[in-house]
C-alpha positions in Angstrom: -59.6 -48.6 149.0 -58.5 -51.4 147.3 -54.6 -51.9 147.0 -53.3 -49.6 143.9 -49.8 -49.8 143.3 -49.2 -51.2 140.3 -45.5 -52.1 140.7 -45.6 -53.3 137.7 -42.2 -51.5 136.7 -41.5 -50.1 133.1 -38.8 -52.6 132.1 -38.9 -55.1 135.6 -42.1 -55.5 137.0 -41.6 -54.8 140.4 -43.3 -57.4 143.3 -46.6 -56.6 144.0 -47.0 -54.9 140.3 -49.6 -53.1 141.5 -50.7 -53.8 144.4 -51.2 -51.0 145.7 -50.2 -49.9 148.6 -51.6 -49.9 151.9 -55.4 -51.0 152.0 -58.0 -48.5 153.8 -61.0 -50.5 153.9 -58.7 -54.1 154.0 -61.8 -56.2 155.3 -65.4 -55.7 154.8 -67.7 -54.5 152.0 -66.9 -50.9 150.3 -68.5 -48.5 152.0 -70.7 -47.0 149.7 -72.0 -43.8 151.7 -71.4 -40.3 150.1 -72.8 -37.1 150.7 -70.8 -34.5 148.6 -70.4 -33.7 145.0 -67.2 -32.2 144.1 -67.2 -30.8 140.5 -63.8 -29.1 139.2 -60.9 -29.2 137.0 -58.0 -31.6 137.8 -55.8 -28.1 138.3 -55.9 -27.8 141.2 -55.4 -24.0 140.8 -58.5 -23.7 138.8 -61.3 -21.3 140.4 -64.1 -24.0 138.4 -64.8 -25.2 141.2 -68.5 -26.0 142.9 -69.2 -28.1 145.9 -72.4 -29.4 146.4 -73.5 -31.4 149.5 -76.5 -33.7 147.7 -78.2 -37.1 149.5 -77.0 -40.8 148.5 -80.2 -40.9 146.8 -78.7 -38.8 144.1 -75.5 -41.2 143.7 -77.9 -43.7 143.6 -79.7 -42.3 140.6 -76.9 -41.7 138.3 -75.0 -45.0 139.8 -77.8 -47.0 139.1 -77.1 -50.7 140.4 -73.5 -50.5 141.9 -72.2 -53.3 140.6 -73.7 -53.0 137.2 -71.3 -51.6 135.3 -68.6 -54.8 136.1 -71.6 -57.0 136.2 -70.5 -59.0 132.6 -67.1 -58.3 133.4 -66.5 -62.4 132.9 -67.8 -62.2 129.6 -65.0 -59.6 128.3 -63.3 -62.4 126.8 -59.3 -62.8 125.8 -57.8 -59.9 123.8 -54.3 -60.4 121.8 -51.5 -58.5 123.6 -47.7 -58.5 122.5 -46.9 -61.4 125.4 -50.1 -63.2 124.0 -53.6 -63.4 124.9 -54.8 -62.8 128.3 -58.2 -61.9 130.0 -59.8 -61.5 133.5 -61.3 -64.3 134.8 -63.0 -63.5 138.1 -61.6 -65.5 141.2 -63.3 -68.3 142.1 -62.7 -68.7 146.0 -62.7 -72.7 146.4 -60.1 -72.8 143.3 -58.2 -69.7 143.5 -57.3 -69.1 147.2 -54.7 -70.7 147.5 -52.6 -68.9 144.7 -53.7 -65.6 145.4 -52.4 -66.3 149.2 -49.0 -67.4 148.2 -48.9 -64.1 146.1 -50.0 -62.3 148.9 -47.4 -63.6 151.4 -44.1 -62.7 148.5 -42.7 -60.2 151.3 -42.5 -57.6 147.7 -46.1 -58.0 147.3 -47.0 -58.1 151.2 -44.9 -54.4 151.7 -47.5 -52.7 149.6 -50.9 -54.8 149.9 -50.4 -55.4 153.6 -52.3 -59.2 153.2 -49.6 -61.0 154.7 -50.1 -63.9 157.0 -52.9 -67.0 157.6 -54.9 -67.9 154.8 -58.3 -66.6 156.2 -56.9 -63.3 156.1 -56.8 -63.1 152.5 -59.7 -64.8 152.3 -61.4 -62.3 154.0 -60.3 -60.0 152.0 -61.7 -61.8 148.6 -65.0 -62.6 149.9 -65.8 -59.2 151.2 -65.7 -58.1 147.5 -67.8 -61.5 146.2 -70.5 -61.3 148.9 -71.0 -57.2 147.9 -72.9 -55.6 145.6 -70.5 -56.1 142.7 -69.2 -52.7 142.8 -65.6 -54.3 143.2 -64.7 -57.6 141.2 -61.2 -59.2 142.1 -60.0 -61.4 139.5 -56.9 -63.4 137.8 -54.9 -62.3 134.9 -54.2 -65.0 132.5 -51.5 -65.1 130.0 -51.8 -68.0 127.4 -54.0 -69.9 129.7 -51.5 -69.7 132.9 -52.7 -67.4 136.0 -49.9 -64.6 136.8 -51.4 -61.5 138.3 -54.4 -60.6 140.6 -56.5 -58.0 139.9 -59.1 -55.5 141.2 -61.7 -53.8 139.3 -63.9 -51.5 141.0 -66.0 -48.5 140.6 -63.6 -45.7 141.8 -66.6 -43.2 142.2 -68.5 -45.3 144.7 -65.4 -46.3 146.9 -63.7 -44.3 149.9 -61.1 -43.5 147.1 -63.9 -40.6 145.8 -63.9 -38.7 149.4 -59.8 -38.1 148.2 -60.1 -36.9 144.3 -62.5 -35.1 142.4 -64.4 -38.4 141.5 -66.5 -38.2 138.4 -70.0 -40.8 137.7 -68.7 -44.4 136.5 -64.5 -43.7 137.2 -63.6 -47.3 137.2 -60.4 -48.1 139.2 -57.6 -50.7 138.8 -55.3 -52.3 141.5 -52.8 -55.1 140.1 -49.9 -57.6 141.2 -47.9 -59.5 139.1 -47.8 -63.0 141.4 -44.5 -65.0 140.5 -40.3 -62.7 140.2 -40.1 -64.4 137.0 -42.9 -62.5 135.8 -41.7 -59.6 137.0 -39.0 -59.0 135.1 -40.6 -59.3 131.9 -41.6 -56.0 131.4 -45.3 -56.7 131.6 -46.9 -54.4 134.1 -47.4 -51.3 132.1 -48.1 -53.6 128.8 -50.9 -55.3 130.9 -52.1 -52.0 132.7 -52.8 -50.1 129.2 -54.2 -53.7 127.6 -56.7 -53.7 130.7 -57.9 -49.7 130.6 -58.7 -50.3 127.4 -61.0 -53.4 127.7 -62.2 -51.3 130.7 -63.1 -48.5 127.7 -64.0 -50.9 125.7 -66.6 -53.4 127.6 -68.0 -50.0 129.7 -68.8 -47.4 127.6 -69.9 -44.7 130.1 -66.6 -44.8 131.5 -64.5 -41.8 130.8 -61.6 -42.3 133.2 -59.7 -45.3 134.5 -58.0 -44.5 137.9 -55.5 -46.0 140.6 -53.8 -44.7 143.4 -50.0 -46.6 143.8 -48.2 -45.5 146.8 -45.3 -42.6 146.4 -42.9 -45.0 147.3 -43.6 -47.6 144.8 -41.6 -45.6 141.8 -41.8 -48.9 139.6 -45.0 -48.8 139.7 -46.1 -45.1 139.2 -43.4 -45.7 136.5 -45.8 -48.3 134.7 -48.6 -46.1 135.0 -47.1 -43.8 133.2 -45.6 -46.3 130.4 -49.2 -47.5 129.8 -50.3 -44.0 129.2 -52.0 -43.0 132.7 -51.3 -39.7 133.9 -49.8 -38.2 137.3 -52.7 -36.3 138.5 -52.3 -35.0 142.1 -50.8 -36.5 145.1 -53.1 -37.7 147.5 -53.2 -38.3 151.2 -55.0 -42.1 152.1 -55.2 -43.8 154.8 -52.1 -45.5 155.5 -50.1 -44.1 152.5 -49.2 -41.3 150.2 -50.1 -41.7 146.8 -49.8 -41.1 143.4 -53.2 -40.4 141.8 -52.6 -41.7 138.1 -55.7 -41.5 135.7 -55.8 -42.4 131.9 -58.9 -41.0 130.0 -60.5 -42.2 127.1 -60.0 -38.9 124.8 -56.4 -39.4 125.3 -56.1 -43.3 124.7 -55.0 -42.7 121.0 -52.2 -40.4 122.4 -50.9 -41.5 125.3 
């Protein structure tokens, strides 16, 4: 599970403005195996609920390619946001490496994203991701042409994440850290969260639910979750961390 902390704060955004917290599958590709179905209402008192054990094959009908969905995610282009324009531009390893391991080793990101250290270990950690299927695609966040955040898109519903929440076809999740302190007191983590769910809603049109999954103890970020109109879902256990399942859905982007 990618990192998923956005502590990006409300006001402040905190280090590591997303980040999420500690990383279950930190090295290698995501593990794509599944054998259950879980279908039932985010209440977790509701008695809607129906568990189905069903073969990958059937994932790998609805899922259709895995990496699919994110496969034009480079051609999103820039949209207009109050702090001016910004877009995704997937990480190109030979240009990008070094930044994204000088954001890693910021001891505020490092406490949640747990990439501290050498260079090859962050490395690692980008190329598993480039040399899979595309089902996860880390990328830079560019404001008015200058890189200042490192993101992760990923299909939610085909990572270990869906084993912890009642996953539904195409979930798309988000993990994000704003890279330099300056930028993090700017107030931009929840502005850039809600401005990327909605090219998320957007550029995929199956998807019916962006997801992350900050750690409990990040409050700044779950705080910016909220700000950029996610909701606290359930609390879940990971490995390596508690967290703080926050979703935003499309039917309620117009309201929250």
């Amino acid at each position: 599970m990618p990192p998923t902390d956005a502590s990006a704060g409300t006001g402040p955004v905190s280090a590591r403005t997303d980040g999420a917290g500690h990383r279950a599958d930190t090295a290698g590709p995501r593990n794509s195996r599944f054998g259950r179905l879980t279908v039932q209402d985010d209440d977790p008192d509701s008695e809607d609920t129906l568990e189905l054990s069903l073969p990958a094959q059937f994932f790998a009908l609805y899922a259709g390619a895995p990496g699919a969905l994110l496969s034009r995610l480079a051609t999103w282009g820039p949209v207009t946001t109050p702090a001016g324009s910004f877009r995704l531009a997937p990480v190109r390893l030979d240009q990008d490496l070094p930044l994204v391991h000088r954001w890693m080793n910021d001891p505020a990101v490092a406490r949640f994203w747990e990439l501290a250290g050498p260079r090859n270990r962050t490395e690692e950690h980008l190329r598993a991701q480039l040399h899979d299927d595309g089902r996860s695609v880390p990328c830079l966040g560019v404001l008015d042409g200058t890189p200042m955040s490192y993101w992760e898109v990923y299909r939610a519903d085909l990572d270990p994440l869906a084993h912890h929440y009642p996953a539904r076809p195409y979930d798309i999740g988000i993990h994000l850290l704003i890279g330099d302190a300056a930028d993090r007191s700017r107030g931009l983590g929840s502005a850039l969260l809600r401005v990327v769910a909605d090219l998320i809603f957007d550029r995929c049109p199956t998807c019916a639910r962006v997801v992350s999954e900050p750690d409990l103890r990040n409050t700044p970020s779950v705080a910016a979750f909220l700000s950029a109109g996610f909701r606290y879902a359930a609390e879940v256990d990971l490995p390596g961390k508690r967290a703080a399942l926050m979703i935003r859905d499309r039917i309620l982007r117009d309201v929250l």
